[in-house]
Structures are given as C-alpha cells and as structure tokens.
N, C-alpha and C positions, 0 to 999 in steps of 0.2 A: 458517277454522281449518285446514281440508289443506293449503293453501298457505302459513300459518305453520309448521303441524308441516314441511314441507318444507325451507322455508330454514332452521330451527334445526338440523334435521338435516343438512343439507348445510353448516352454519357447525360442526358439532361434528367431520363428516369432517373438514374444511380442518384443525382444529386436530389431531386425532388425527395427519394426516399427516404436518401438520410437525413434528410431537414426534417423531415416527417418519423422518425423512428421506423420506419419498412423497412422488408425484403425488397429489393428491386426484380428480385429472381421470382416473383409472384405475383409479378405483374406480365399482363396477357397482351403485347402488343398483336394489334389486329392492324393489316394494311387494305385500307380500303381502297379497292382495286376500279372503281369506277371510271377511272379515265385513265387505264395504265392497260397498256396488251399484252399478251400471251410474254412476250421476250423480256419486256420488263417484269412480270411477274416472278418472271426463272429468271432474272439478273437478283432482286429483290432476295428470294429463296435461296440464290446461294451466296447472298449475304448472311444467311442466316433466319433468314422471315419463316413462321410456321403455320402461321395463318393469316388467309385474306377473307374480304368481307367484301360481297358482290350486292348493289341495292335493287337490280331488276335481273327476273329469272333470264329472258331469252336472251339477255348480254351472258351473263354467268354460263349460258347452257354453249353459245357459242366457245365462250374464252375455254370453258371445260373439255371441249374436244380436241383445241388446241393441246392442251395440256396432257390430255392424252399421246397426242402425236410425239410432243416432246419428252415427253417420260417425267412431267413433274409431277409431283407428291405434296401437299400440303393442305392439313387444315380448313374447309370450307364452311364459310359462315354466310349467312342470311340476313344481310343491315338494314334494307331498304322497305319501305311499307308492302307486304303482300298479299292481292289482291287473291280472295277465293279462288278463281278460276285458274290461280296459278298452284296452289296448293297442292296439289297431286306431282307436279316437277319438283317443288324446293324440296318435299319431303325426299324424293328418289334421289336430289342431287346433291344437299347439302347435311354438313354432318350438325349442323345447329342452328334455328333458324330463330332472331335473335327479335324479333319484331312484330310479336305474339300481342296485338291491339286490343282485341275483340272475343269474346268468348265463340263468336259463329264461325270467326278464325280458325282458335282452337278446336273445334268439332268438325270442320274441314279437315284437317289437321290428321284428328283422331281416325276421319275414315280412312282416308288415304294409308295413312299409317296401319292399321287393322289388315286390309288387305294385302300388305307387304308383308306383314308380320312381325313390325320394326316397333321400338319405342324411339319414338321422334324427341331429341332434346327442344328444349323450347327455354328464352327468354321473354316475360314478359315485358311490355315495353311501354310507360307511363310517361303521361306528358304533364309533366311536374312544372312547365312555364305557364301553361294556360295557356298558349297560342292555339288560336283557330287555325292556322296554315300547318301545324304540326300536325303527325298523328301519332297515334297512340292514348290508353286510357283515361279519362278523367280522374283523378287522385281518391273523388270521392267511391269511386269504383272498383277500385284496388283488391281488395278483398275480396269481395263478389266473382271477380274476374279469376283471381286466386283457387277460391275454393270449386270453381265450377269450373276450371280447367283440369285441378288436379283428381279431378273426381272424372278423368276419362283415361282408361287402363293404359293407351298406346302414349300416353306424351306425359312425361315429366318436365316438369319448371326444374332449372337450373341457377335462375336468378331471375334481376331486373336489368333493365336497359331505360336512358333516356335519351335524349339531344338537348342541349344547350342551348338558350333562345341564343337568335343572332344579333347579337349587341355589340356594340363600339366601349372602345377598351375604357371606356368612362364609366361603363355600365356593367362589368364584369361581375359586380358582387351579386347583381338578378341570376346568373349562371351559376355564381358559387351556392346562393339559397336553394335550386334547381335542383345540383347537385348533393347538397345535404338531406335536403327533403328525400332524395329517392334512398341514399343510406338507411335514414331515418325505417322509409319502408320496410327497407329490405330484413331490419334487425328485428320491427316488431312481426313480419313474417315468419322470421325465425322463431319467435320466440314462440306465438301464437300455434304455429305447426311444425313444432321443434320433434314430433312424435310421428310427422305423416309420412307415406314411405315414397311418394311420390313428389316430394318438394324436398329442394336442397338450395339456398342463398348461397350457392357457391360461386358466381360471377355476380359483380357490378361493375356494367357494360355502360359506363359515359366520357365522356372527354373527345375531343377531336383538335385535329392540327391547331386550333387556334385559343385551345381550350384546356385542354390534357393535364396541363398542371392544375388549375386548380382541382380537375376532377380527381387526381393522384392526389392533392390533398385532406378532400372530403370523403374519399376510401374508393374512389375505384380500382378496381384491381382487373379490369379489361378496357382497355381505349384503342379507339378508329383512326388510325391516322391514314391520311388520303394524300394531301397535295406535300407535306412535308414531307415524304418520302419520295414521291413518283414525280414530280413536277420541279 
C-alpha cells in the first residue's frame, strides 16, 4: 500500500509540474512520519522515500534507534514546532530542522550547534495565515528574524517553511494566498541578501496531503506528506 500511495504521489507531482512548466525531479518529497513506525518508514524508503520529517523530538529519537537496529539510511527532517529545551536533541539528531519560529530558537540553536562544532541547517518558518493556533513568525517579522538569525556563525537559513490554514475545499484560495505570500518572501530575501554567505532560499517547504498542489503551483519545491502515503 506505501509503495502505491508513493508512485500515485509521485505521478500527481510529474502532472502538477507539467501544467506548471517544472522539474518534477526538483521537487523534495518529505514523508511525514508522524503516525507511521520504524517498518513502515523502511517499507516507504524502499519505495524509494529519501526523506522523513518527524514533528516531536522524543518520538523521532525513539523511531531513530529503531532505524538504527534496522540499518535504515535516510534523510532526517525537523517539521513539528520546537520547543528550546528540545533544542540540544534536534540539533544532534536531525540533519535540518525546518521550523526555526523565533529568533531565541535560533540562538538555542546556535549554542548547541557551537559546542558540536556543526553548522545546523535551519528553515525558517512564517505563519503567513495569521492564525493564532499556528506557529511560526509574524510576516511582519520576517526580516528581523532573518537577519538576526543569520548573523549567528553555527546555523545557516536554507529557506522558508509554512502550513496551510486548515480550510474546507470552498476556501482553498486563503492557502493558495498563504502560499504565494511566503514565495513572495522568499524571493525578496533573496534579493535583499543575494551577497550573504550565510542565507541561501534554496527550499520552499509548504504544501501537505491535502494541499501539495496548490503549493507545487505557487513554487514549492519541498512538500510533507503524512496520511497520503502512510495511512
């Protein structure tokens, strides 16, 4: 069944792309592993999956010993809001941690990282709906967030990330604004610090199971998919 939910997923990208003039081969499927265990993860992966995205560390930290046990290899991403106190694990255990809110995040972040000796990949991650039950930056914070992340030696920005408010298919075009808004971002980041050596817009991390196209429309080029693969 994971390996069907896979290639239908990966035949809806191919189409999305070419309706959209894209690569589909530049597009970053992430499976988000939230309610899927160690066996499903290795059925997934040798469908072909290269990366998962775990939302709370001490679940991730479990499944990841599993995965030890079992000899799998793939990819580990950080989706889910992460509180300070967890911040010394994600850094050790994840190779990108995609849901960089807060500037005192990022400086958690920076220590941890310091002491390893690592530069931590980081996404940050903007709540472009405006929902109060979401997290992630204010929009008009953006910047701020930006430049006073990248200005700490251990963590480079790789992009943005958002989520999608959760709307009924009547209201999809509030998600599709959502999503253009955070492009919009990401481009005038680009532009603005197209010279820094520590910022690179090379992922935009939106879209999910119920979502994904429109976000492959408005340019993301990394989407979470959770229950359409694993469920």
């Amino acid at each position: 069944m994971i390996s069907e939910n896979l290639q239908k997923i990966r035949g809806e990208i191919a189409d999305i792309c070419r309706r959209a003039g894209r690569r589909a081969d530049d597009i970053i499927l992430i499976g988000a592993s939230k309610y899927a265990n160690a066996e499903q993860i290795k059925e997934a992966i040798a469908a072909g999956l290269e990366y998962i995205g775990e939302n709370r560390v001490q679940d991730a930290l479990e499944k990841f010993a599993a995965f030890d046990r079992l000899g799998i290899k793939v990819q580990r991403h950080m989706i889910g809001h992460l509180q300070t106190n967890k911040a010394k694990q994600a850094v050790e255990n994840f190779d990108l941690i995609q849901s960089v809110d807060s500037l005192k995040l990022a400086q958690e972040i920076e220590k941890h990282a310091s002491r390893m000796n690592k530069v931590m990949d980081i996404l940050l991650q903007i709540n472009t709906s405006g929902e109060e039950q979401k997290f992630g930056a204010d929009t008009q914070d953006v910047f701020d967030l930006v430049k006073g992340a990248a200005d700490l030696p251990h963590v480079r920005i790789l992009g943005l990330m958002t989520m999608g408010p959760l709307v009924e298919t009547a209201d999809r075009e509030l998600a599709r604004r959502c999503f253009r808004q955070l492009k919009e971002f990401s481009d005038m980041i680009r532009r603005e610090f197209s010279d820094h050596p520590k910022i690179e817009m090379k992922y935009l991390s939106m879209g999910m199971s119920g979502d994904y196209d429109m976000a492959l429309e408005e340019g993301a080029n990394m989407i979470r998919i959770g229950r359409a693969i694993f469920l």
